[in-house]
C-alpha positions, 0 to 999 in steps of 0.5 A: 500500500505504502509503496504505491505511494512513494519508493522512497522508505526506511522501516524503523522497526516491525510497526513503524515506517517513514515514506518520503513523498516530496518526488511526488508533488502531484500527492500533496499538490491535490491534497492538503497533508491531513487529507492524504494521512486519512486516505492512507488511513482508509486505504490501510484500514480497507484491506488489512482491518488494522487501525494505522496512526499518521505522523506528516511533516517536513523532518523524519523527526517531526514526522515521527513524533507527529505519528507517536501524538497520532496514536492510536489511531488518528492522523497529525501534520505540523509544518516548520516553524508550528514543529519548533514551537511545538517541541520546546515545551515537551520532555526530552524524552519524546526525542527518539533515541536518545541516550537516557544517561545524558537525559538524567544527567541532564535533570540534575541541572534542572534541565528538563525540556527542549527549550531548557537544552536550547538555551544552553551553549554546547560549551556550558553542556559540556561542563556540566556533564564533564564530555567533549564537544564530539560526543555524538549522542549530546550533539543529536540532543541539542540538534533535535531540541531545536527541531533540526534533522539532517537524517535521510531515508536509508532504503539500502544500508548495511546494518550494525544491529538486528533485534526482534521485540515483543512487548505485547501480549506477552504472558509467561506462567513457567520455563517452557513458554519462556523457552519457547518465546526465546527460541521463536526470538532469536530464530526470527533474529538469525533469519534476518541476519542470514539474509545480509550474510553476518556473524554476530558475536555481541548480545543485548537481552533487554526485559520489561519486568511489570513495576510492584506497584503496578497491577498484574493487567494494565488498562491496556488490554494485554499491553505491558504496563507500568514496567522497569527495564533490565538490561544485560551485554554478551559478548561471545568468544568467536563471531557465530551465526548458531540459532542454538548457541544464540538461543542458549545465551539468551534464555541463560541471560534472561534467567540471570536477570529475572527469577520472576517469570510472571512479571516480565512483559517484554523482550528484546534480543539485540545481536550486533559487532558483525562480519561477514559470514565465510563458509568452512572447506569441509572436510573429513576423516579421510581427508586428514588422513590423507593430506598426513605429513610423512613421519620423520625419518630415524636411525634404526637404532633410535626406534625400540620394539613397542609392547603390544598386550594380547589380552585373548591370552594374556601373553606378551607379544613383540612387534616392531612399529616403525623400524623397518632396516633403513625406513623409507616413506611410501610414496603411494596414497594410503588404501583405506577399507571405509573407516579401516586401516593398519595399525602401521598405517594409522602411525604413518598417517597421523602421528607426526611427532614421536619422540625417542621417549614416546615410543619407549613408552607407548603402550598399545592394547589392541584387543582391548578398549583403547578409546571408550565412549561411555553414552548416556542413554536417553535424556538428561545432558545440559540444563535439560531435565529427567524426561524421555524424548523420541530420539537420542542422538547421543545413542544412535551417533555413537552406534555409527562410530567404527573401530580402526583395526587393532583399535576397538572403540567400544560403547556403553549405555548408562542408566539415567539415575546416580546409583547405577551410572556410579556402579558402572562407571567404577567397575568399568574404569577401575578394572580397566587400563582405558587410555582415553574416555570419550562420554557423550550425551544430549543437550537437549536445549539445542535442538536441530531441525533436519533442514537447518543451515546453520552449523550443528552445535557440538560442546566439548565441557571443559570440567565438571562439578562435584555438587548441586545435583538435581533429582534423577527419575527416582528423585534420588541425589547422588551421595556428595560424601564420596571420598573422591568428591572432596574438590569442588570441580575437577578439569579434563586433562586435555586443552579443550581450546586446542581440541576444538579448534583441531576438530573444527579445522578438520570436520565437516562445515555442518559441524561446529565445536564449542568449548562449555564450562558447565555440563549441568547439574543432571547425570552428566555433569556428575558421571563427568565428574566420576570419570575425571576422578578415576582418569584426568584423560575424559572429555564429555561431548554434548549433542544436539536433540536432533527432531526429526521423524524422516528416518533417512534425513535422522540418519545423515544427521547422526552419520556427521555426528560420529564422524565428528566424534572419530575426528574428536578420537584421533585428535584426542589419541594424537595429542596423547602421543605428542 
């Protein structure tokens, strides 16, 4: 409707936007201003049954607070010099985007309207708020205090923020609908920041929390009322573009702000500091592999036999690895069965950096565990709760990762209560010589869609905590009088930063890794504890709760998740031997 009027537009928010007729002479020439505000009205009014408040003057600024009187539904013009007349007597705060610092600051000097600032100089305003003379948000007060607006229609513009707000009809009564409203928020943020191509990496979460004095509904049917405003600032690590990762922040934000649910009547989600988005080469296991430097070259005499246990019958075995009489590299390409290869090979191919000491001292059980992925079964990973859910990713992800010959990698399921999971994780680690521990589970607060675009979010936990566990299915706590539960949280041995920065350098573009600090209070955040205490050398990797009732679409998603984690394996085996 509005453009047939003019192509001259700039939305300044979802409900707000500025139209510039001045090319069209032949508008205003054939109606006077408030005749063409109502005919705009009508013709709105006509074909979308919604009421629209008109704002018409000489300025966007004048235009805008012309509109913000109109409300709710009527239409006001004010030409120059009605507008400068008109706006030294009102509040600085009818003054769109104003800094509300300065405003305050301002009060303490008895300043309160328009005429008040221009009476001032720009020298006696500097003093008084103690800021240079080229501070841009006192020098747009002063210019739009006098009426004065330079500002032009923008149709094309490179953002430097998106932010999605909703402050209407916003009635929350428990978690799951703040979730849910935080979830629908930041998709509508990442959908518009998909479309320019960005990566974000700042946060701004601001809250309308109702006023104690205010009644629980306004005058206003479902409006927000009488409100205090909260505000927090996030800034991320790296740039990202990740609806879970944006999702999660935000709802953790929220939370942190407010433990009053009921009472919050609005939100805006704010993500800004941008740059452009740049696609990942993919990559997989293969390719690694593949593009391996060669080993370096050593003396026979520098490369000692390596012991290999046979446990089928408990008899020591010899075998030379790397010291072949006069070692030369293979030129050829390695030959690789899918997901197989020599344990040789395996050497070759990926460990670059043995040292005389290394292979003195490396140790190799090739019919027992040598990497073991301990995977809780069904759901209770990251600040999800003790609830079944359709699929578990974690279960069906790991099911998919193959052994390397002479390396078994093998799987266990653990039983989604404190008890049990401790029994198994001390008869299996306490009577086993495992090397690595890779656990793995459901986070089920980052959920992926088969047909999404942004990365798959995959979080490697650094450490974990030895209390304030939440019930299990059978509202029992873990027992906190252990004697191996003495520290109040215990890191993984490995360097998580360097693990996650090899893992995404070397895995598919789909799939991204990041490293968490908190693996929750549920079943895994306390069977991570109990593996770190028997063997620093674990790690627990959360997946994303994969919804999607296409088998075959529910398995291509869980095929890059395996892949993920072998890469995350032979990392993990490679620094070991570095």
């Amino acid at each position: 409707i509005l453009f047939s009027f003019s192509q001259k537009a700039e939305a300044i928010s979802c409900d707000e936007l500025v139209l510039n007729i001045s090319s069209f002479p032949e508008l205003y020439q054939s109606f006077s201003p408030i005749q063409l505000g109502h005919y705009i009205r009508s013709l709105i009014k006509r074909k979308t049954h919604c009421d629209a408040s008109i704002g018409i003057s000489h300025s966007i600024l004048a235009a805008r607070i012309c509109a913000k009187y109109a409300k709710p539904n009527n239409c006001i013009y004010m030409d120059d010099e009605k507008f400068k007349n008109f706006i030294f007597s009102q509040k600085l705060s009818i003054i769109p985007h104003i800094n509300k610092n300065i405003v305050n600051a301002l009060s303490e000097f008895s300043l309160y309207t328009c005429g008040d600032i221009s009476s001032k100089s720009i020298i006696e305003l500097c003093e008084m708020l103690k800021i240079s003379n080229t501070n841009k948000s006192l020098n747009y007060l002063i210019k739009s205090s006098k009426g004065m607006c330079d500002k032009l229609i923008k149709s094309c513009y490179d953002p430097k923020s998106i932010s999605v707000c909703i402050n209407y009809a916003v009635r929350l009564s428990n978690t799951s609908d703040l979730e849910k409203i935080t979830y629908d928020i930041a998709n509508q943020v990442l959908s518009r920041l998909k479309k320019i191509s960005k990566q974000f990496k700042s946060i701004n979460i601001s809250l309308k929390i109702r006023h104690p004095d205010a009644p629980i509904e306004p005058q206003k049917y479902m409006g927000c009322g009488h409100c205090n405003t909260v505000y927090k600032k996030m800034v991320l690590i790296n740039f990202t573009s990740d609806l879970s990762i944006l999702h999660k922040k935000s709802f953790d934000m929220i939370n942190q702000l407010t433990t009053q649910i009921g009472d919050i009547r609005g939100i805006t989600l704010c993500v800004s500091d941008f740059k452009n988005h740049k696609t990942k080469k993919s990559n997989d296991i293969i390719t690694m592999l593949k593009n391996a430097k060669p080993r370096p070259k050593y003396d026979n005499d520098s490369l000692p036999n390596c012991h290999v246990i046979d446990k089928r019958n408990q008899q020591y075995q010899f075998v030379t690895l790397l010291s072949a009489p006069k070692p030369k590299i293979r030129k050829r390409k390695i030959k690789l069965h899918p997901n197989q290869m020599k344990i040789d090979d395996c050497f070759k191919a990926v460990n670059q950096k043995y040292e005389e000491k290394d292979l003195a001292e490396l140790e190799i059980t090739p019919t027992t565990p040598f990497i073991n992925f301990d995977v809780d079964f069904w759901l209770n990973q990251g600040f999800g709760l003790f609830n079944d859910i359709e699929y578990n990713s974690s279960w069906e992800s790991v099911n998919l990762v193959k052994s390397l010959e002479n390396i078994e990698i093998t799987k266990k399921k653990l039983t989604v209560n404190y008890q049990e999971a401790n029994t198994d994780i001390q008869s299996t680690l306490l009577n086993s010589n495992l090397k690595i521990i890779i656990l793995c589970g459901v986070d089920c607060n980052n959920t992926v869609l088969p047909d999404s675009k942004t990365p798959y979010h995959i979080d490697i936990e650094s450490r974990a905590f030895a209390s304030g566990y939440t019930p299990d299915n059978s509202r029992n706590c873990p027992d906190f009088n252990l004697e191996h539960m003495h520290d109040e949280y215990l890191n993984s041995k490995f360097d998580i930063d360097k693990l996650v920065y090899d893992a995404n350098s070397e895995s598919d573009e789909n799939v991204s890794f990041y490293k968490s600090t908190d693996p929750g209070r549920y079943l895994c955040g306390y069977s991570y504890y109990q593996s770190l205490s028997i063997n620093p050398n674990s790690i627990f990797v959360h997946l994303p709760h994969v919804l999607c009732h296409d088998v075959i679409k529910r398995n291509e998603i869980y095929q890059k998740f395996a892949d993920a984690l072998q890469i995350l394996a032979l990392n993990l085996y490679m620094s070991l031997t570095e």
